[in-house]
C-alpha positions in Angstrom: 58.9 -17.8 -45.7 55.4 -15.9 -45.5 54.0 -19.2 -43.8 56.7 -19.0 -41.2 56.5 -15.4 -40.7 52.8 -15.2 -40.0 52.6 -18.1 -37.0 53.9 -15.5 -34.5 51.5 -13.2 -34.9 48.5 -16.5 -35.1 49.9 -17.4 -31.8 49.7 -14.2 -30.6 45.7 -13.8 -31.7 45.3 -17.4 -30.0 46.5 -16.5 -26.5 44.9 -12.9 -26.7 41.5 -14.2 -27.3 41.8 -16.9 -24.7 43.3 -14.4 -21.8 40.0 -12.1 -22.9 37.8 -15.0 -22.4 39.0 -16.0 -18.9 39.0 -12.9 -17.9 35.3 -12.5 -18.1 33.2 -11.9 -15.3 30.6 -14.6 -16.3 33.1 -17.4 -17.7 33.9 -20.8 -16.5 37.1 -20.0 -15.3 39.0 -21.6 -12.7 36.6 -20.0 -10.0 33.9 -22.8 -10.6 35.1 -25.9 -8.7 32.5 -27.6 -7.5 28.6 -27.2 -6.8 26.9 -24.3 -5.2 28.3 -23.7 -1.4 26.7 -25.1 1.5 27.1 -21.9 3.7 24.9 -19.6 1.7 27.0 -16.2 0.6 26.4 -13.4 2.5 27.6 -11.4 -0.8 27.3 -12.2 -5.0 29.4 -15.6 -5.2 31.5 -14.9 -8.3 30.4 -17.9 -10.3 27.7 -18.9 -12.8 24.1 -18.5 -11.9 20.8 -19.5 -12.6 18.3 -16.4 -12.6 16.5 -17.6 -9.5 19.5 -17.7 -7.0 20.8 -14.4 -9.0 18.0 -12.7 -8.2 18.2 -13.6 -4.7 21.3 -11.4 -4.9 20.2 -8.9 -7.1 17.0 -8.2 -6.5 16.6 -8.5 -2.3 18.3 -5.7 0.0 19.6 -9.2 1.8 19.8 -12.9 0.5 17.7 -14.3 3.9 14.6 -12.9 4.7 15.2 -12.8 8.5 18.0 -10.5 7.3 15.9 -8.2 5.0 15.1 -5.1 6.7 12.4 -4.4 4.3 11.0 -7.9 5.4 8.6 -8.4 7.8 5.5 -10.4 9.4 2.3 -8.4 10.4 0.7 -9.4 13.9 -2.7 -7.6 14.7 -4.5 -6.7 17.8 -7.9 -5.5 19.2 -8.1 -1.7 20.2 -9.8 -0.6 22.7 -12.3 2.0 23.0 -14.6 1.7 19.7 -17.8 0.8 19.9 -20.0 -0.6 17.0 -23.6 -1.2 17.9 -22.8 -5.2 18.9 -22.1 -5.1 14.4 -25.1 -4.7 13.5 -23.7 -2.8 10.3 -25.0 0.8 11.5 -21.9 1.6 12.7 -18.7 1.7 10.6 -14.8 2.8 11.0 -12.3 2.7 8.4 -9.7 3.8 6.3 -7.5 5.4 9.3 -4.5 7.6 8.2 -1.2 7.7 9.5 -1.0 8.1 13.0 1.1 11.5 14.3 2.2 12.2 17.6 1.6 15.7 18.9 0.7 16.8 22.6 2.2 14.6 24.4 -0.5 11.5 22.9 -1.3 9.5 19.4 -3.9 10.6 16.9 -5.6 8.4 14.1 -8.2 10.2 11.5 -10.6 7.8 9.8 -13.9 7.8 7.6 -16.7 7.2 10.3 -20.1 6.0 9.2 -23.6 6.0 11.7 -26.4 5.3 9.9 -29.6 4.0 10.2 -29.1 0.9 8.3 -26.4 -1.2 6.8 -25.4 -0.6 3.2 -27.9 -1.7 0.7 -26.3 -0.7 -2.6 -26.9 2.3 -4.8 -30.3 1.3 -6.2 -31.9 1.2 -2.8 -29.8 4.2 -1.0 -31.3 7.6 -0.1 -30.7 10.5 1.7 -30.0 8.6 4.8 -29.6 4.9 3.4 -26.1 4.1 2.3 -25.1 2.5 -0.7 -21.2 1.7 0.4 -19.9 1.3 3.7 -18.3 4.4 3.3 -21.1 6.4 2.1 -23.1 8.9 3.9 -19.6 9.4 5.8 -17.8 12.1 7.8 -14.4 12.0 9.1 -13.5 11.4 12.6 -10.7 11.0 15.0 -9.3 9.3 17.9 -6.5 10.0 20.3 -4.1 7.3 22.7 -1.6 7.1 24.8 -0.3 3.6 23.9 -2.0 3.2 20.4 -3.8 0.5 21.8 -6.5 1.9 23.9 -8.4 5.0 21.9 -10.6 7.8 22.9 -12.8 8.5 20.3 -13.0 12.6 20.1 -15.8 13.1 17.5 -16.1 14.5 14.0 -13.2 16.6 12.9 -14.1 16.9 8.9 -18.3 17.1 8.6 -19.8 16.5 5.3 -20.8 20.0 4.0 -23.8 21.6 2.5 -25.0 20.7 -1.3 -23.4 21.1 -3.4 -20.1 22.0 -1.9 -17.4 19.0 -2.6 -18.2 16.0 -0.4 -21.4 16.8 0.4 -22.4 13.1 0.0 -19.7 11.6 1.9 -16.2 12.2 2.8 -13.9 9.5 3.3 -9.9 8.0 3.4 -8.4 10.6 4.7 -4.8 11.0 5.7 -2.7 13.5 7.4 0.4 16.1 6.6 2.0 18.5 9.0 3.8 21.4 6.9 5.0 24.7 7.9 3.0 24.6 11.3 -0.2 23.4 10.3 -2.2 20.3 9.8 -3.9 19.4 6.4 -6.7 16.7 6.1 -6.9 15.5 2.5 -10.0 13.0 1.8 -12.2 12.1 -0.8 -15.2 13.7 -1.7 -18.0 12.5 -3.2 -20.8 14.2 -4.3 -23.0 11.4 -5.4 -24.4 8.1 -3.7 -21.2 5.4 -4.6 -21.9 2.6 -7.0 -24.1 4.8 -9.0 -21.3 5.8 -11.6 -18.7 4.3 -9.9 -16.4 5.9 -7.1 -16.2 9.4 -8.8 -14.4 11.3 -6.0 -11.8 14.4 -6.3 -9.6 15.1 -3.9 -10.4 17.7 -1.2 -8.3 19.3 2.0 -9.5 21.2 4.9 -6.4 22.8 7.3 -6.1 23.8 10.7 -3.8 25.0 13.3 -4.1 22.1 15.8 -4.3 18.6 15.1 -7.7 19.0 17.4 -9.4 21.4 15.0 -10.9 23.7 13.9 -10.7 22.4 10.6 -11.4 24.8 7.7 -12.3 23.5 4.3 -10.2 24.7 1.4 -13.3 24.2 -1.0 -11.6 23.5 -3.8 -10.8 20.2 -5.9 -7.3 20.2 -5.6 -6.2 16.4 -7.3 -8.5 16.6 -10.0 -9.8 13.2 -11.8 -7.8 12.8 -15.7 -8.8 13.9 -18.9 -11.6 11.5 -20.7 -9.5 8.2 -22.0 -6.9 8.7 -18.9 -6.4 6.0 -16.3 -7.4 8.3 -13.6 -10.3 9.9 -15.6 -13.2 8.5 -13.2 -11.3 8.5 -9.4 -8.6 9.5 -7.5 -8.7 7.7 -4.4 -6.7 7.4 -1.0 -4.5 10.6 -1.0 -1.5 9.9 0.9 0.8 12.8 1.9 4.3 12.7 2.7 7.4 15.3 2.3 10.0 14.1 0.0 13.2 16.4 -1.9 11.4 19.3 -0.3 7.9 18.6 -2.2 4.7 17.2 -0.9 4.1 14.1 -2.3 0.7 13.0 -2.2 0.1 9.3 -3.8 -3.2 7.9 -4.6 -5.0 5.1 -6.3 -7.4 4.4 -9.2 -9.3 1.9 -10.7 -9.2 1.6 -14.3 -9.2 -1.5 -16.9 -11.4 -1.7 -19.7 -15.1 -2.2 -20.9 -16.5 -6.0 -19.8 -13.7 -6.5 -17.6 -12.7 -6.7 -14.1 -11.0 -3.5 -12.7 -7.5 -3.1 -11.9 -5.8 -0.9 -9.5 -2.3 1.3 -9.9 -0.8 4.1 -7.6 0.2 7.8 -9.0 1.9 10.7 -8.1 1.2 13.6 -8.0 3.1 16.3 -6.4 3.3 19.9 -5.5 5.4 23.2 -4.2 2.3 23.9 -1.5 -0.2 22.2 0.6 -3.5 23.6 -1.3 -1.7 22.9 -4.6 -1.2 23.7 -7.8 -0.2 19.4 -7.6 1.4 17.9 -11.0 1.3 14.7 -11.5 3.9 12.5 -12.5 4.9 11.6 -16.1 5.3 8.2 -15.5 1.9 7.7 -13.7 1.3 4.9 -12.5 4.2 4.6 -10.5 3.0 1.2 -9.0 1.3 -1.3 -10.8 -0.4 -3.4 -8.1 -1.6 -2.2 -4.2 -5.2 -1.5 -2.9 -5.2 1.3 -0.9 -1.8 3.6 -0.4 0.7 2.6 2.5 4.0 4.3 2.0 6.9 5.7 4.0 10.0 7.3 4.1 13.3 4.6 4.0 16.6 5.5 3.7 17.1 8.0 0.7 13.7 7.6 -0.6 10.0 5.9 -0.1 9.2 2.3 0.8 5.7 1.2 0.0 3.2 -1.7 0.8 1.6 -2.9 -1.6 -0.8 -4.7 -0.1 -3.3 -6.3 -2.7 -4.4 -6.4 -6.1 -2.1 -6.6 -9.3 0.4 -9.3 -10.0 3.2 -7.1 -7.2 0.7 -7.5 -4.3 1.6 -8.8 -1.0 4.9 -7.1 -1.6 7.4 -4.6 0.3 9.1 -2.1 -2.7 11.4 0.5 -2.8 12.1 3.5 -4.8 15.2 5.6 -4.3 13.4 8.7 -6.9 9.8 7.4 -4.5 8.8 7.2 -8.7 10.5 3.9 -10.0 9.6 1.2 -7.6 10.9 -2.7 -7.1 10.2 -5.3 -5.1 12.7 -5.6 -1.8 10.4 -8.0 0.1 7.4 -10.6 -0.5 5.1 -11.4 2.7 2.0 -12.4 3.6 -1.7 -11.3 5.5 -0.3 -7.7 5.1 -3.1 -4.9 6.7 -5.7 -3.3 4.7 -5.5 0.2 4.0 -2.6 0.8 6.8 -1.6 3.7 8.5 1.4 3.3 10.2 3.2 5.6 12.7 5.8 7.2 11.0 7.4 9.6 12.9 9.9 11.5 10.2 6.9 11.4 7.4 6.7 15.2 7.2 10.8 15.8 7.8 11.9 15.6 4.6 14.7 13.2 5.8 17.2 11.8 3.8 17.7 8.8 5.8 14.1 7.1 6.7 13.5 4.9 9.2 10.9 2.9 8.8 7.8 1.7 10.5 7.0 -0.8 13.4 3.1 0.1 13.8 0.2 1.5 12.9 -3.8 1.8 12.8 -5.4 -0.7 9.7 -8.9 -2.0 9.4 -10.9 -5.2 8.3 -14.0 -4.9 6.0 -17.3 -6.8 6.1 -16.3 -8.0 9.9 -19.7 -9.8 10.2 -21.7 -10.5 7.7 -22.5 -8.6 4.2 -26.3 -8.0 5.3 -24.3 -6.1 8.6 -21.6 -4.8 6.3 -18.9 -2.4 8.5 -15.5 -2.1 9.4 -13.1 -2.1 12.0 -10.1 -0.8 12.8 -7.3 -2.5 14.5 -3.4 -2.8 15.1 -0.8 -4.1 13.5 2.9 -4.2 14.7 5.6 -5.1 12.4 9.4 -4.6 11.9 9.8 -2.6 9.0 12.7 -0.2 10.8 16.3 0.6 10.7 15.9 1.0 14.8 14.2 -2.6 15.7 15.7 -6.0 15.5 12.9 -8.3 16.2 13.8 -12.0 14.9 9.9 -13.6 15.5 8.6 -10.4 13.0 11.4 -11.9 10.6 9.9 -15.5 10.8 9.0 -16.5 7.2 8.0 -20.2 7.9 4.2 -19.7 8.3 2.1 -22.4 10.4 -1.8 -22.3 10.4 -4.9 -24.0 11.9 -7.1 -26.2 9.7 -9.8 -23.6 10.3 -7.6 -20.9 8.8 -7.5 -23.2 5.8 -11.2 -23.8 5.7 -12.3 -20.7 5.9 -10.9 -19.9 2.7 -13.3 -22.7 1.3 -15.1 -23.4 -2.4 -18.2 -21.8 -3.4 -21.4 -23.0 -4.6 -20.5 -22.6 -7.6 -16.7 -24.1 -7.9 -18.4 -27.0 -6.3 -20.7 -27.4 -9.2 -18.3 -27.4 -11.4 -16.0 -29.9 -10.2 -19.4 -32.1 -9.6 -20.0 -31.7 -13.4 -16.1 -33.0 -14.3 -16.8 -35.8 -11.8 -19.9 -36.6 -13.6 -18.3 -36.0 -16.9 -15.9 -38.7 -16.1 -17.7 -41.1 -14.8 -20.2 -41.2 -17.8 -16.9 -41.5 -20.3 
């Protein structure tokens, strides 16, 4: 009798532990019948999936590339209107900020070197001989009406007297508009670079028009971290935008250890008013890969490239807080130390648009003994506005010379001569 009375109630535990298990989202249910579609899913296919093709769902604003609007090619062209000596190396432009439009034309800040030599490191440098290509630097600007031919307008931020901050060389500047006035934040250094690394607050002069006069605040307002901090020796490419009513100013530094090769993250640091106090974020860095800073607004929050260095470079991310980025895109030959156009940078929008050009430059565009850079356009399609499918082309074809140029060195030829050898004596 108790055996009979209890096989109801088994049966009933059998079937309501098999109905739970169908009814799981990641089962082998009836909705596997066959292998992976043809037709690739626009959408999540609701079926069993390796990571890979999960994270192509997960992880990507779109599943194709060419539909990813945080995806894009860079294509680069010559401006018009610099000169550099014929590159001799005395003669150097670089690090340009974001370009603004105001007066009816385009304007591009940058560090701007003229100097008697070349850069010949920090042993040799002096008073007039640079150690760095951006050493011994003032900022200048340029103004266009197309942002491909420039008219360079002359020093806008000098280097000021010793001791003052900067007073060495000023350099990577980039550009905020707030309240009605313009704000210039750079680098200063007040030492020769190389000769305790990059040491370099940051500094801010303001002004009225974007054409100057620009007054200097005078002040260190970003100051380096305390001693054991990542941050403690540099803060480097200050990066202004307006985000959830705050300026956000983002900047890089090198850090990594004794004995071993330096690595390079992006903070945060953030603040109620243009000459500070700033705080910087908790959860600094808030990028762990990128060179110099490239950001913008997109969407609800920031969009950044993150252009080299780290195991994320050569990547397009996204962070709806601008705090906790991840990676929407992956692309290649992205610009160096980029400052796009971005025309709601300062509005403290809530639904960004994104970027289709700017100003970036190329380092070392001779030869190391005439060591300068240039600055150059890049167009891209990095918008909400533009539909361009050849930006969107992700099936890269190159030259053999492209390919050789990126060729062994002396010594990586040595060494595979040595392995050769080593075999052939076996």
């Amino acid at each position: 009798m108790l055996r009979n009375a209890l096989l109801p109630l088994l049966l009933i535990l059998l079937f309501g532990c098999t109905d739970r298990e169908t009814s799981e989202p990641n089962s082998n249910a009836d909705r596997v019948t066959g292998g992976f579609p043809f037709v690739l899913p626009d959408t999540l296919p609701d079926r069993p999936l390796s990571a890979a093709l999960k994270r192509n769902y997960t992880a990507y604003p779109a599943p194709r590339p060419e539909e990813n609007e945080l995806y894009s090619q860079f294509k680069y062209t010559e401006l018009k209107g610099f000169d550099y000596n014929g590159g001799d190396g005395t003669i150097s432009r670089r690090d340009p900020s974001k370009v603004i439009f105001a007066n009816g034309k385009y304007y591009v800040w940058y560090t701007h070197r003229h100097t008697p030599t070349p850069p010949q490191g920090a042993e040799k440098s002096t008073e007039t001989i640079p150690s760095s290509d951006w050493d011994l630097a003032d900022i200048w600007y340029a103004t266009s009406e197309d942002g491909f031919t420039w008219t360079e307008q002359g020093v806008a931020v000098p280097r000021p007297p010793k001791p003052q901050v900067g007073w060495r060389s000023v350099t990577t500047t980039d550009i905020l508009e707030w309240a009605g006035k313009y704000y210039l934040y750079y680098q200063g250094f007040m030492e020769a670079s190389g000769k305790r690394g990059d040491d370099c607050p940051v500094a801010v002069s303001y002004a009225d028009s974007p054409d100057g006069p620009w007054t200097a605040h005078g002040e260190v307002v970003i100051p380096n971290g305390a001693a054991g901090e990542w941050d403690q020796y540099s803060i480097h490419d200050p990066y202004p935008l307006v985000h959830d009513g705050k300026i956000y100013i983002y900047y890089k530094s090198d850090f990594g250890g004794e004995g071993k090769k330096l690595v390079r993250m992006h903070g945060l640091a953030t603040a109620d008013d243009p000459l500070g106090p700033f705080t910087k974020h908790p959860l600094n860095p808030v990028l762990n890969s990128g060179h110099e800073t490239t950001l913008f607004p997109w969407k609800e929050g920031i969009a950044a490239l993150v252009i080299k260095d780290g195991n994320e470079h050569f990547t397009v991310q996204y962070a709806e807080d601008g705090v906790n980025f991840e990676i929407a895109a992956i692309t290649d030959l992205m610009p160096t130390a980029a400052g796009p156009f971005i025309p709601d940078a300062f509005t403290d929008t809530k639904d960004g648009r994104g970027i289709t050009w700017g100003i970036a430059h190329l380092t070392n565009a001779t030869t190391w003994a005439h060591n300068h850079a240039v600055l150059l356009r890049f167009d891209c399609d990095l918008s909400q506005d533009v539909h361009d499918p050849d930006m969107k082309n992700h099936n890269y074809y190159y030259k053999p010379d492209f390919y050789y140029q990126h060729g062994l060195t002396v010594k990586e030829r040595e060494r595979i001569e040595e392995a050769n050898a080593a075999l052939r004596g076996r």
